[in-house]
PyMOL Python script that loads the backbone (N, CA, C, O; Angstrom):
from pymol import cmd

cmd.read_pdbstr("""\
ATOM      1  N   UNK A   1       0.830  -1.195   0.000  1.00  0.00           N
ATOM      2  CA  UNK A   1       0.000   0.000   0.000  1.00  0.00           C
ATOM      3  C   UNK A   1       0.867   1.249   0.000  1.00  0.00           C
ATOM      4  O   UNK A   1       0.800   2.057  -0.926  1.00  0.00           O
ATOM      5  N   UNK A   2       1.824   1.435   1.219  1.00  0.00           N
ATOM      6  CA  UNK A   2       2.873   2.238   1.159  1.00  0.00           C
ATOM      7  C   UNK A   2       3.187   2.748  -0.236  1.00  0.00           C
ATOM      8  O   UNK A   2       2.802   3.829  -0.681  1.00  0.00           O
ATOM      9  N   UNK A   3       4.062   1.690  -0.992  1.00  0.00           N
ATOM     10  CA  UNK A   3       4.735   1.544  -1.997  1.00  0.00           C
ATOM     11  C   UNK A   3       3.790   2.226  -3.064  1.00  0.00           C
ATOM     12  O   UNK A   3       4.176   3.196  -3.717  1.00  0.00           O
ATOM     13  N   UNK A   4       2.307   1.572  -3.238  1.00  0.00           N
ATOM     14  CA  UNK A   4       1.399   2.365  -4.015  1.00  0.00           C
ATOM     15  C   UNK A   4       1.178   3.773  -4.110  1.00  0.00           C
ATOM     16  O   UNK A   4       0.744   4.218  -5.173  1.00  0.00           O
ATOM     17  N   UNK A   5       1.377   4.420  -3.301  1.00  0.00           N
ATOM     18  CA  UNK A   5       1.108   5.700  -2.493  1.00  0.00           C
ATOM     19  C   UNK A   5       2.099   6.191  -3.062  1.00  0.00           C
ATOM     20  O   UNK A   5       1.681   6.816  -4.036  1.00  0.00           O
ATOM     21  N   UNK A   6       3.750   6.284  -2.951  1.00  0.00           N
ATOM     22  CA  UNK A   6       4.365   6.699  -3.284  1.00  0.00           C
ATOM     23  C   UNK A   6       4.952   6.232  -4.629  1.00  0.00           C
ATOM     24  O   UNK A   6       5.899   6.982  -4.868  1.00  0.00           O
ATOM     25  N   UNK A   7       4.846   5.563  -5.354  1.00  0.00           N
ATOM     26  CA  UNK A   7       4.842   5.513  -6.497  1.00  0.00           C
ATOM     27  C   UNK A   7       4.127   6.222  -7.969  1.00  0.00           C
ATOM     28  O   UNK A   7       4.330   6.245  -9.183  1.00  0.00           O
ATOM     29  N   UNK A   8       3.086   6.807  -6.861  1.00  0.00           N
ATOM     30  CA  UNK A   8       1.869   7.875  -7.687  1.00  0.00           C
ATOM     31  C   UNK A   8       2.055   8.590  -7.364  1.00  0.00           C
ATOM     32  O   UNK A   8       1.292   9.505  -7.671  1.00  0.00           O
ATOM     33  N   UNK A   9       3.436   8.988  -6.264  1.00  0.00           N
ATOM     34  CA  UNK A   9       3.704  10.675  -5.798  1.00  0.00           C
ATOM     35  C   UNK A   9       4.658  11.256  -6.808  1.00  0.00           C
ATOM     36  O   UNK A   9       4.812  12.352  -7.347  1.00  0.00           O
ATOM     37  N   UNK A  10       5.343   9.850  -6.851  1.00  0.00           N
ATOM     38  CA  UNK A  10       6.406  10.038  -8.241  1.00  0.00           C
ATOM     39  C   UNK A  10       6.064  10.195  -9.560  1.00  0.00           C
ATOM     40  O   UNK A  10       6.421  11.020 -10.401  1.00  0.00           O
ATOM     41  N   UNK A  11       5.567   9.579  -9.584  1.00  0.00           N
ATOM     42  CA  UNK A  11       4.769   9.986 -11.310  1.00  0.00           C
ATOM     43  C   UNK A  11       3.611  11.249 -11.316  1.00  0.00           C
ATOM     44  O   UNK A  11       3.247  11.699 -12.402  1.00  0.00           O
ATOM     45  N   UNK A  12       3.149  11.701 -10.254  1.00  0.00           N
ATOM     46  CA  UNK A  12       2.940  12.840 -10.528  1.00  0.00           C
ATOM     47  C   UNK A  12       3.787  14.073 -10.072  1.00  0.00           C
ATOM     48  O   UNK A  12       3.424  15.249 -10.033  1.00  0.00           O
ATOM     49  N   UNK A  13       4.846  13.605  -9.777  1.00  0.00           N
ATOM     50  CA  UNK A  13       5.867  14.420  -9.597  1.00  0.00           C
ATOM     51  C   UNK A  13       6.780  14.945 -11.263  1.00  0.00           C
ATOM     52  O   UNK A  13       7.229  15.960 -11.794  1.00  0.00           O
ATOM     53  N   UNK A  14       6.632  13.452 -11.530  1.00  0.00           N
ATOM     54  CA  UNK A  14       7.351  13.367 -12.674  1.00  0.00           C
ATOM     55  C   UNK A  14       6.289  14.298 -13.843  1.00  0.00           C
ATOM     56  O   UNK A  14       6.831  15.101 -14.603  1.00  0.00           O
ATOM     57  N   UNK A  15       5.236  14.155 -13.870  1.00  0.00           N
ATOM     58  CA  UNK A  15       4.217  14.713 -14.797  1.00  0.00           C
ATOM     59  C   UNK A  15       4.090  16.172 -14.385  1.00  0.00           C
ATOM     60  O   UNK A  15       3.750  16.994 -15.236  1.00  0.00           O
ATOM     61  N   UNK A  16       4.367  16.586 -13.006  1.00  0.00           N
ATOM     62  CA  UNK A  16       4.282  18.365 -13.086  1.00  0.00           C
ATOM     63  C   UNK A  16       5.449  18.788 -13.748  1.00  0.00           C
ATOM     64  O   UNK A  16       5.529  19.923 -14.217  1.00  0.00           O
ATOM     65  N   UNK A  17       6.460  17.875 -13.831  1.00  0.00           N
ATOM     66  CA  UNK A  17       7.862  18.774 -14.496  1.00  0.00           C
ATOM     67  C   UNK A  17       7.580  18.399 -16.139  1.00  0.00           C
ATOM     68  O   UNK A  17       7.678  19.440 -16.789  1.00  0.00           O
ATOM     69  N   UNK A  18       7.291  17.336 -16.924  1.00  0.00           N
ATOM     70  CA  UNK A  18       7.165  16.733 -17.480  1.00  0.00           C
ATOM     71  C   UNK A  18       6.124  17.555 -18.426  1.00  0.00           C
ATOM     72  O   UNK A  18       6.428  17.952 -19.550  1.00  0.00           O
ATOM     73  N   UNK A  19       4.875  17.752 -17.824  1.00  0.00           N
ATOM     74  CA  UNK A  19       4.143  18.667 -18.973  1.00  0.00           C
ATOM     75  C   UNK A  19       4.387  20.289 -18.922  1.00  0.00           C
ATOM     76  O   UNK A  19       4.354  20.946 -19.962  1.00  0.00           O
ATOM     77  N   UNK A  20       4.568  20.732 -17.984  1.00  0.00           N
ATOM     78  CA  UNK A  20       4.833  22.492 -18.779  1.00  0.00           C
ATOM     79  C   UNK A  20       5.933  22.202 -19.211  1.00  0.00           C
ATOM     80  O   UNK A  20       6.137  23.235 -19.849  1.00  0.00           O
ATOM     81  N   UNK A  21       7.025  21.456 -19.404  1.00  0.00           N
ATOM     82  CA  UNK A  21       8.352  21.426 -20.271  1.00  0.00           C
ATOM     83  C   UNK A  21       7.488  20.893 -21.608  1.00  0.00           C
ATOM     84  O   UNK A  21       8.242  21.038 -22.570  1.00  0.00           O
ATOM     85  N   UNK A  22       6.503  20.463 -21.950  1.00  0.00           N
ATOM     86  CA  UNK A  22       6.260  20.093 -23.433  1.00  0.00           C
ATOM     87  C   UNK A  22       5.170  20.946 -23.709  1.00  0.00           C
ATOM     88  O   UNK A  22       4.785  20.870 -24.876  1.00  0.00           O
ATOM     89  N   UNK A  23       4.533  21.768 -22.956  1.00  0.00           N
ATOM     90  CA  UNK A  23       3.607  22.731 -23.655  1.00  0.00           C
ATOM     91  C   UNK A  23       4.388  24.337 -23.646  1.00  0.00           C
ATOM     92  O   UNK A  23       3.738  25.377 -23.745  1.00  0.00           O
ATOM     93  N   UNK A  24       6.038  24.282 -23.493  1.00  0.00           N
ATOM     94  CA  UNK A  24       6.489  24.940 -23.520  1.00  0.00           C
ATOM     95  C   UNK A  24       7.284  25.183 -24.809  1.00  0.00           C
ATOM     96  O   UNK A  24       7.575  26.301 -25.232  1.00  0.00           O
ATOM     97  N   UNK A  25       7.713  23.622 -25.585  1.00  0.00           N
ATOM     98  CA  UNK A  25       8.062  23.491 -26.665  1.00  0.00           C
ATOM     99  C   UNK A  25       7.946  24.295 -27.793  1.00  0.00           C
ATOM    100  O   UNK A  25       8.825  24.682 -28.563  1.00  0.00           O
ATOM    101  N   UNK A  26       6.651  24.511 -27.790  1.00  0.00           N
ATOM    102  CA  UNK A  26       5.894  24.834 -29.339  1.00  0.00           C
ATOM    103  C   UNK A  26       6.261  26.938 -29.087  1.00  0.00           C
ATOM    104  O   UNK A  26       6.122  27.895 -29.849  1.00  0.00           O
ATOM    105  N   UNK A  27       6.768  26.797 -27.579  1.00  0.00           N
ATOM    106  CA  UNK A  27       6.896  28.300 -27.424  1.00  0.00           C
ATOM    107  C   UNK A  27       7.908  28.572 -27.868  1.00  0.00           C
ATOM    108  O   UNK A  27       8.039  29.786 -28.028  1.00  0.00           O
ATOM    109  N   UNK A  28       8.969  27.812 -28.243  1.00  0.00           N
ATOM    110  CA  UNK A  28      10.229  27.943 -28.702  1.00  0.00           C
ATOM    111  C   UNK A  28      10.900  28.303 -30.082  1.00  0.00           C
ATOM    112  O   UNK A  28       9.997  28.349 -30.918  1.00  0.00           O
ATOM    113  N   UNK A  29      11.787  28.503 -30.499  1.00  0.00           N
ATOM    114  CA  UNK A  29      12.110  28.148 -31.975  1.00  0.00           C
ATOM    115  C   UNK A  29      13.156  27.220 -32.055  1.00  0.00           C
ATOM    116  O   UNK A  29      13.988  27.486 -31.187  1.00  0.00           O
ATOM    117  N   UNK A  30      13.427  26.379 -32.634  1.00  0.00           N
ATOM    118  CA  UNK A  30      14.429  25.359 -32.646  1.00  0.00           C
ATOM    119  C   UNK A  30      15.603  26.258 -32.652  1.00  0.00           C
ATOM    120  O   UNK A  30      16.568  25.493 -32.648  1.00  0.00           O
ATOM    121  N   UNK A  31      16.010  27.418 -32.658  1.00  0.00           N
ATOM    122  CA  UNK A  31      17.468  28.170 -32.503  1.00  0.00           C
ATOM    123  C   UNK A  31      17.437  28.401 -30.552  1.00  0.00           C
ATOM    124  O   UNK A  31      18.403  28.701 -29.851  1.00  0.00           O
ATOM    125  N   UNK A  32      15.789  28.097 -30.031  1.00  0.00           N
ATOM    126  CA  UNK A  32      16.079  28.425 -28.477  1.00  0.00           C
ATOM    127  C   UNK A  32      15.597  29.770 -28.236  1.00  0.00           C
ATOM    128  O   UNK A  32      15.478  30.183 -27.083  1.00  0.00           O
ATOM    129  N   UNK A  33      15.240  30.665 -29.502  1.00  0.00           N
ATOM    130  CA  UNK A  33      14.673  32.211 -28.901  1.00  0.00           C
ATOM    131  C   UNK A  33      13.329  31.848 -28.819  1.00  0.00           C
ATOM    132  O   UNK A  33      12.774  30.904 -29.381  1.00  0.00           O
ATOM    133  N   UNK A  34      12.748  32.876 -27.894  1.00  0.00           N
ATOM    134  CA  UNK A  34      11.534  32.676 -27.824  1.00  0.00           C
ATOM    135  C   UNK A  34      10.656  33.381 -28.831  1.00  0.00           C
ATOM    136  O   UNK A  34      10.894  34.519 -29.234  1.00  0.00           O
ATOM    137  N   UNK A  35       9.552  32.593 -29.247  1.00  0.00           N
ATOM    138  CA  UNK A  35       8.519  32.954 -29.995  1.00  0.00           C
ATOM    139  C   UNK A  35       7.555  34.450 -30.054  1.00  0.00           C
ATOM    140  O   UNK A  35       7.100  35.267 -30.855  1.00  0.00           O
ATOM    141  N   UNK A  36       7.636  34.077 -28.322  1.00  0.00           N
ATOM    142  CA  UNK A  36       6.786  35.432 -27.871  1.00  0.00           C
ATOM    143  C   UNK A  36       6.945  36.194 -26.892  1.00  0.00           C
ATOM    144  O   UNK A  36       8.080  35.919 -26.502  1.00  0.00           O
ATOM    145  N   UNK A  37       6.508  37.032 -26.195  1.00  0.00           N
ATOM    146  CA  UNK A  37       7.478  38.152 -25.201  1.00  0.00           C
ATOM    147  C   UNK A  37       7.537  36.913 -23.989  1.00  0.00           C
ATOM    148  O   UNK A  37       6.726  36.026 -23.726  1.00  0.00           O
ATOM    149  N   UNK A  38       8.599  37.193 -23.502  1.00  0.00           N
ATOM    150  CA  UNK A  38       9.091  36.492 -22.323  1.00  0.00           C
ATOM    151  C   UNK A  38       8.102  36.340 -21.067  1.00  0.00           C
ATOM    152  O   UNK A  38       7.982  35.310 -20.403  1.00  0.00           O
ATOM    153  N   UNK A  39       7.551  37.307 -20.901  1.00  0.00           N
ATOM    154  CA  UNK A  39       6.928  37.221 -19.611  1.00  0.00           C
ATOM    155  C   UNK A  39       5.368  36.930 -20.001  1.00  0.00           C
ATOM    156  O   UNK A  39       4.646  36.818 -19.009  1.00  0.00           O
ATOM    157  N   UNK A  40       4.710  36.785 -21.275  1.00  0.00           N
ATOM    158  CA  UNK A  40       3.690  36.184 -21.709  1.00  0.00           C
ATOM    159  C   UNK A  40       3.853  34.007 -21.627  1.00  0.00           C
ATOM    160  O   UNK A  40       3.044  33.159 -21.250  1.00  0.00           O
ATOM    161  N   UNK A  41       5.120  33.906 -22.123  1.00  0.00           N
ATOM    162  CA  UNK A  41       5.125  32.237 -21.679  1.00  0.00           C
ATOM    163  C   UNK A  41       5.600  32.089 -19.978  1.00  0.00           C
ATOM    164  O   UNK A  41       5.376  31.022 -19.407  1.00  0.00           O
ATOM    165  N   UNK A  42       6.015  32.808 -19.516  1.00  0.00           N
ATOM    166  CA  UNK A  42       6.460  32.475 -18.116  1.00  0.00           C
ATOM    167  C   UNK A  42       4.307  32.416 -17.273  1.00  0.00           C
ATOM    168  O   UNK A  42       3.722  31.526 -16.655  1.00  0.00           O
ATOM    169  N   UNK A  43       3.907  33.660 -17.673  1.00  0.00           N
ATOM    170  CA  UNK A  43       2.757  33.656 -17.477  1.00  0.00           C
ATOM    171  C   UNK A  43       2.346  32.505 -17.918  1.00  0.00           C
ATOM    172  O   UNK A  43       2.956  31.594 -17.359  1.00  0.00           O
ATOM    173  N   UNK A  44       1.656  32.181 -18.600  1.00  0.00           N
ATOM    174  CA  UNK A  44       1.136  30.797 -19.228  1.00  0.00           C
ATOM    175  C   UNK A  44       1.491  29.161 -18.375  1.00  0.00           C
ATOM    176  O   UNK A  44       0.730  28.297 -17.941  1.00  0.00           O
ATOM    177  N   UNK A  45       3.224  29.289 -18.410  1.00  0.00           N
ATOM    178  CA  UNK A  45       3.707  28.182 -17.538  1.00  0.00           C
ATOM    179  C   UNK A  45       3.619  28.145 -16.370  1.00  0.00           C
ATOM    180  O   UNK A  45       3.678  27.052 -15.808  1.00  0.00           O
ATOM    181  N   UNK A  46       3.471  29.183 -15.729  1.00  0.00           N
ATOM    182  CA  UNK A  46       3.240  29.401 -14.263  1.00  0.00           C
ATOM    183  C   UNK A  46       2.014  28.826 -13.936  1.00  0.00           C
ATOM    184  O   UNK A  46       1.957  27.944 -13.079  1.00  0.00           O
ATOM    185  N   UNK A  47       0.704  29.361 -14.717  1.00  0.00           N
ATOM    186  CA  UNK A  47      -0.787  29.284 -14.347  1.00  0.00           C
ATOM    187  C   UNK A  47      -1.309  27.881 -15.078  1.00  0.00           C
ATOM    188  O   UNK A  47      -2.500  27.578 -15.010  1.00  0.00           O
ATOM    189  N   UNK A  48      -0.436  27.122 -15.716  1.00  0.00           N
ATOM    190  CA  UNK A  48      -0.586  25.541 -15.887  1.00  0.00           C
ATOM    191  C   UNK A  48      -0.082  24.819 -14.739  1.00  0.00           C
ATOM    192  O   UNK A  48      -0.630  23.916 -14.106  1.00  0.00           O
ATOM    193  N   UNK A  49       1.140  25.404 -14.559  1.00  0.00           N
ATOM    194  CA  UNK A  49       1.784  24.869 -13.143  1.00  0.00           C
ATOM    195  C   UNK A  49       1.059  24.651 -12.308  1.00  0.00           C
ATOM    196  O   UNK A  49       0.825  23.502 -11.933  1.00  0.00           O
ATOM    197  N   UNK A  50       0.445  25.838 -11.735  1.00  0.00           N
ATOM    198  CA  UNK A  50      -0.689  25.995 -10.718  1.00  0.00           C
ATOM    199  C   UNK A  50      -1.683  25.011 -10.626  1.00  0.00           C
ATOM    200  O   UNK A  50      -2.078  24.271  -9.724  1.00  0.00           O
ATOM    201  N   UNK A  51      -1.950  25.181 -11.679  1.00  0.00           N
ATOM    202  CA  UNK A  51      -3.522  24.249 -11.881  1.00  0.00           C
ATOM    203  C   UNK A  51      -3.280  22.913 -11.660  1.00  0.00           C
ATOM    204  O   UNK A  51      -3.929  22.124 -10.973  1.00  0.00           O
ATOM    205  N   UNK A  52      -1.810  22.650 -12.616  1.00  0.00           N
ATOM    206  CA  UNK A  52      -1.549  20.388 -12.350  1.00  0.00           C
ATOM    207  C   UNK A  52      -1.350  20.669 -11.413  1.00  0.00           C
ATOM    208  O   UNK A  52      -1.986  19.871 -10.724  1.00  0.00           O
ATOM    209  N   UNK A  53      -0.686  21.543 -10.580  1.00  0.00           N
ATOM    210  CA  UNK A  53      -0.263  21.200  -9.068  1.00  0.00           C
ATOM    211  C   UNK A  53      -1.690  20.992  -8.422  1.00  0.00           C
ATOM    212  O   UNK A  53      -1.915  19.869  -7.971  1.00  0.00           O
ATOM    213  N   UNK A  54      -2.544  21.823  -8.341  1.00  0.00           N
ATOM    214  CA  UNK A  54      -3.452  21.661  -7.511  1.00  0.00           C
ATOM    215  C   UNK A  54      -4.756  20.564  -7.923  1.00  0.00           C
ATOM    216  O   UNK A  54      -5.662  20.304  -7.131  1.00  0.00           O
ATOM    217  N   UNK A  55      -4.692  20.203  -8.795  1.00  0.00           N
ATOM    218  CA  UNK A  55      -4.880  18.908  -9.442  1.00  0.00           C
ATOM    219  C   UNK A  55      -4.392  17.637  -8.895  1.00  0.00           C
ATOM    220  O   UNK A  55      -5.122  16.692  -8.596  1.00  0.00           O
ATOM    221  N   UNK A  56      -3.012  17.670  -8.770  1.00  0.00           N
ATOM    222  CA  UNK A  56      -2.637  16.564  -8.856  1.00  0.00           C
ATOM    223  C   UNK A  56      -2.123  16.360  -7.344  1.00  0.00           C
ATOM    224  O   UNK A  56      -1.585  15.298  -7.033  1.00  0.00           O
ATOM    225  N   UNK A  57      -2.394  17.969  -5.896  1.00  0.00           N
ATOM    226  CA  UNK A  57      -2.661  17.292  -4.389  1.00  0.00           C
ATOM    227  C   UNK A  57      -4.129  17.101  -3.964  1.00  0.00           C
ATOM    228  O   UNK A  57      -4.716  16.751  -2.939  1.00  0.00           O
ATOM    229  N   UNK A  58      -4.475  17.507  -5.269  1.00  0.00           N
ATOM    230  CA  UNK A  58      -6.555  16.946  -4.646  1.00  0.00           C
ATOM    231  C   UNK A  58      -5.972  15.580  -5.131  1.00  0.00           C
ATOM    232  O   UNK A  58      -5.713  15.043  -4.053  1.00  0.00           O
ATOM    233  N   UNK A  59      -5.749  15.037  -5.730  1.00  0.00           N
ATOM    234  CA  UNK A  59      -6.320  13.797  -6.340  1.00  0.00           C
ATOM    235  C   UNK A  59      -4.907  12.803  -5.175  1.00  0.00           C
ATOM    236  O   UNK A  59      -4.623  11.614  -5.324  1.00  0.00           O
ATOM    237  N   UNK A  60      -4.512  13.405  -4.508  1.00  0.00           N
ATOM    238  CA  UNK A  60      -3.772  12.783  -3.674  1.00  0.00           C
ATOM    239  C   UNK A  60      -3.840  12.905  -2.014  1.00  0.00           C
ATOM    240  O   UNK A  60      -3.138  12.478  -1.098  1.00  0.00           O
ATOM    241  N   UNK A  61      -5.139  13.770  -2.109  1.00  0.00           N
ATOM    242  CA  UNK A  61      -4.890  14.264  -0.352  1.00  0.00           C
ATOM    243  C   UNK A  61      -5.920  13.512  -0.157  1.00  0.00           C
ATOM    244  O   UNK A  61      -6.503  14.218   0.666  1.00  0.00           O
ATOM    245  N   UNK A  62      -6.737  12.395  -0.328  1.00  0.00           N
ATOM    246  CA  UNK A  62      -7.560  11.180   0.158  1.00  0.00           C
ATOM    247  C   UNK A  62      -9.030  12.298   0.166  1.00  0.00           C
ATOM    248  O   UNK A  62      -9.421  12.169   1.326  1.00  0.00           O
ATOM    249  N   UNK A  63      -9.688  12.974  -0.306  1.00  0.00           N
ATOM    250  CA  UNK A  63     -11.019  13.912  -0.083  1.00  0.00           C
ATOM    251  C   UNK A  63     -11.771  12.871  -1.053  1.00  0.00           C
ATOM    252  O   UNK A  63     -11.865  13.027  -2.271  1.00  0.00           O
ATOM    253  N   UNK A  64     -12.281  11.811  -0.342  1.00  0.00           N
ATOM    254  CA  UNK A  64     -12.882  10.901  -1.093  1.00  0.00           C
ATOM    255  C   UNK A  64     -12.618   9.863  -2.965  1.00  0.00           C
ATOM    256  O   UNK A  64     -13.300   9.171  -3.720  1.00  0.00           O
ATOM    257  N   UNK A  65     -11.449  10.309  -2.896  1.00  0.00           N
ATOM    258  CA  UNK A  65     -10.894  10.039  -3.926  1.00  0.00           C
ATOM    259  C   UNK A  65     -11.016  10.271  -5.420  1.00  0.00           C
ATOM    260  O   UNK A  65     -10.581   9.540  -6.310  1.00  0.00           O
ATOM    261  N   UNK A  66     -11.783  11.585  -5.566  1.00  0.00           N
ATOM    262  CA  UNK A  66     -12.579  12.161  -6.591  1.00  0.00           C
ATOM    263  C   UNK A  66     -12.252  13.964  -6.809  1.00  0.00           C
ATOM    264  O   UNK A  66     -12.870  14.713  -6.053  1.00  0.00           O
ATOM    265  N   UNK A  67     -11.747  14.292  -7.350  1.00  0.00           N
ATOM    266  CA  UNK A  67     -12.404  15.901  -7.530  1.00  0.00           C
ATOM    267  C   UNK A  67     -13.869  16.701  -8.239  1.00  0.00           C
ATOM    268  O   UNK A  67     -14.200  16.623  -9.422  1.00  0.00           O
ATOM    269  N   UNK A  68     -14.530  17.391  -7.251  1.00  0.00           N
ATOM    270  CA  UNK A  68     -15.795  17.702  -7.524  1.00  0.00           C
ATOM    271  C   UNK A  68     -15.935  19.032  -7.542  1.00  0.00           C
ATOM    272  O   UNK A  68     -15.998  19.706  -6.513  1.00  0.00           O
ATOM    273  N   UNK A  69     -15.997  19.521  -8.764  1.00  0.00           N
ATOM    274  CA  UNK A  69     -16.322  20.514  -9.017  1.00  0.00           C
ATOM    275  C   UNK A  69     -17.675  21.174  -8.505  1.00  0.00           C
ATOM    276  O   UNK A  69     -18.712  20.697  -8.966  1.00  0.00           O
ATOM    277  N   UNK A  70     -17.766  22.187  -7.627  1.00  0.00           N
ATOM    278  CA  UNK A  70     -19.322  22.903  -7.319  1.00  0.00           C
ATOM    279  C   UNK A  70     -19.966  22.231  -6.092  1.00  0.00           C
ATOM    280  O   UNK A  70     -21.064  22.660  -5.738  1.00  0.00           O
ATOM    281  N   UNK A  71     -19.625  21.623  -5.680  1.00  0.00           N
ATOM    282  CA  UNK A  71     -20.007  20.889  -4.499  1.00  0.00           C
ATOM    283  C   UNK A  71     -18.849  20.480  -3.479  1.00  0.00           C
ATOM    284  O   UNK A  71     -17.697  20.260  -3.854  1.00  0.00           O
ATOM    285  N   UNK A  72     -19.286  20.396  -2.098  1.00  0.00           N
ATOM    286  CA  UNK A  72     -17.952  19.756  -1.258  1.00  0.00           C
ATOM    287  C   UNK A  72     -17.943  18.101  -1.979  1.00  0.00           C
ATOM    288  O   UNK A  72     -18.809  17.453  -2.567  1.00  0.00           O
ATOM    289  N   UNK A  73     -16.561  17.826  -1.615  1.00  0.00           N
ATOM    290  CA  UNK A  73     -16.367  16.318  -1.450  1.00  0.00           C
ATOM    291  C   UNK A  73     -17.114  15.996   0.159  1.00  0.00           C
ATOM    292  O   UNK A  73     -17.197  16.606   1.225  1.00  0.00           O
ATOM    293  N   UNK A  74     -17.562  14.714  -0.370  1.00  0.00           N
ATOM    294  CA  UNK A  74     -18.010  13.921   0.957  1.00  0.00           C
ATOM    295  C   UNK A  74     -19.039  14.371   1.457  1.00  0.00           C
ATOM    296  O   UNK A  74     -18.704  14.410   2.641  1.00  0.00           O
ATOM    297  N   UNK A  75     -19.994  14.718   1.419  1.00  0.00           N
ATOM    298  CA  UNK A  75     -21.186  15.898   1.388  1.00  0.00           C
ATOM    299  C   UNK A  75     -22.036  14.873   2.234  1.00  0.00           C
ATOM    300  O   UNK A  75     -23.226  15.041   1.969  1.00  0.00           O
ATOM    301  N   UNK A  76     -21.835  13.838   3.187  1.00  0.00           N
ATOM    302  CA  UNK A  76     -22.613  12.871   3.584  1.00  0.00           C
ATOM    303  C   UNK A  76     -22.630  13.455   4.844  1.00  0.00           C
ATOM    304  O   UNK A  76     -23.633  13.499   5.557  1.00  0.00           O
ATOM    305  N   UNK A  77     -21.584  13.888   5.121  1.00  0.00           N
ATOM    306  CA  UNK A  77     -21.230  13.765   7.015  1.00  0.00           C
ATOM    307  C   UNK A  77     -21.932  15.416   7.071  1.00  0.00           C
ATOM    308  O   UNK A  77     -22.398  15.483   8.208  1.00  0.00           O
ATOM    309  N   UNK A  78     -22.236  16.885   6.285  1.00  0.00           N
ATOM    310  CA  UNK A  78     -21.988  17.646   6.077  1.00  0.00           C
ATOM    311  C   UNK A  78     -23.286  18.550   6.744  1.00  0.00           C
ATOM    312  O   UNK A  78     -24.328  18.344   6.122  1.00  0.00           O
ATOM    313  N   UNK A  79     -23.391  19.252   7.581  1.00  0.00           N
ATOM    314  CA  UNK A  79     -24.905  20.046   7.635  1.00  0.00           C
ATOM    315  C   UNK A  79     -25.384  18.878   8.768  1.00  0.00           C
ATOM    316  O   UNK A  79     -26.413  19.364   9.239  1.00  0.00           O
ATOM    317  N   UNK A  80     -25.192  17.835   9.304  1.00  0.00           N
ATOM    318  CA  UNK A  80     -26.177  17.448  10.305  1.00  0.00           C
ATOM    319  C   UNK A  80     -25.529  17.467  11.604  1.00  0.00           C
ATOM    320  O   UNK A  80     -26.165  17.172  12.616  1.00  0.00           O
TER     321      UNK A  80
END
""", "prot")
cmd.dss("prot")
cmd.show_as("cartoon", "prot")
cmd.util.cbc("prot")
cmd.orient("prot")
């Protein structure tokens, strides 16, 4: 179980570095200059960052094992 746990910490460890380095690609030119003003892709990579990150400690901090948009998780125990 352990082992399970942290084996999905790693691969989504590996996947936050892993995708803004490839949706960063297409920002590039194969000489390495950038495409577009500097602080427009830093913007962009930052606020993807954000999002898998917080993506990917919901889907790891045990809140019923689901992310739910518009509603609490676990909504059973909630109001009584």
């Amino acid at each position: 179980m352990v082992a399970a746990k942290y084996g999905k910490l790693v691969s989504l460890g590996l996947l936050t570095w892993l995708l803004p380095f490839l949706i960063s690609a297409p920002l590039y030119s194969p000489e390495g200059e950038p495409l577009y003003d500097i602080f427009m892709i830093k913007s962009i990579l930052i606020v993807f960052s954000a999002a898998l990150g917080t993506i990917s400690s919901w889907s790891t901090s045990g809140a019923c094992g689901t992310i739910s948009f518009g509603k609490a998780p676990c909504s059973a125990g909630y109001g009584s």
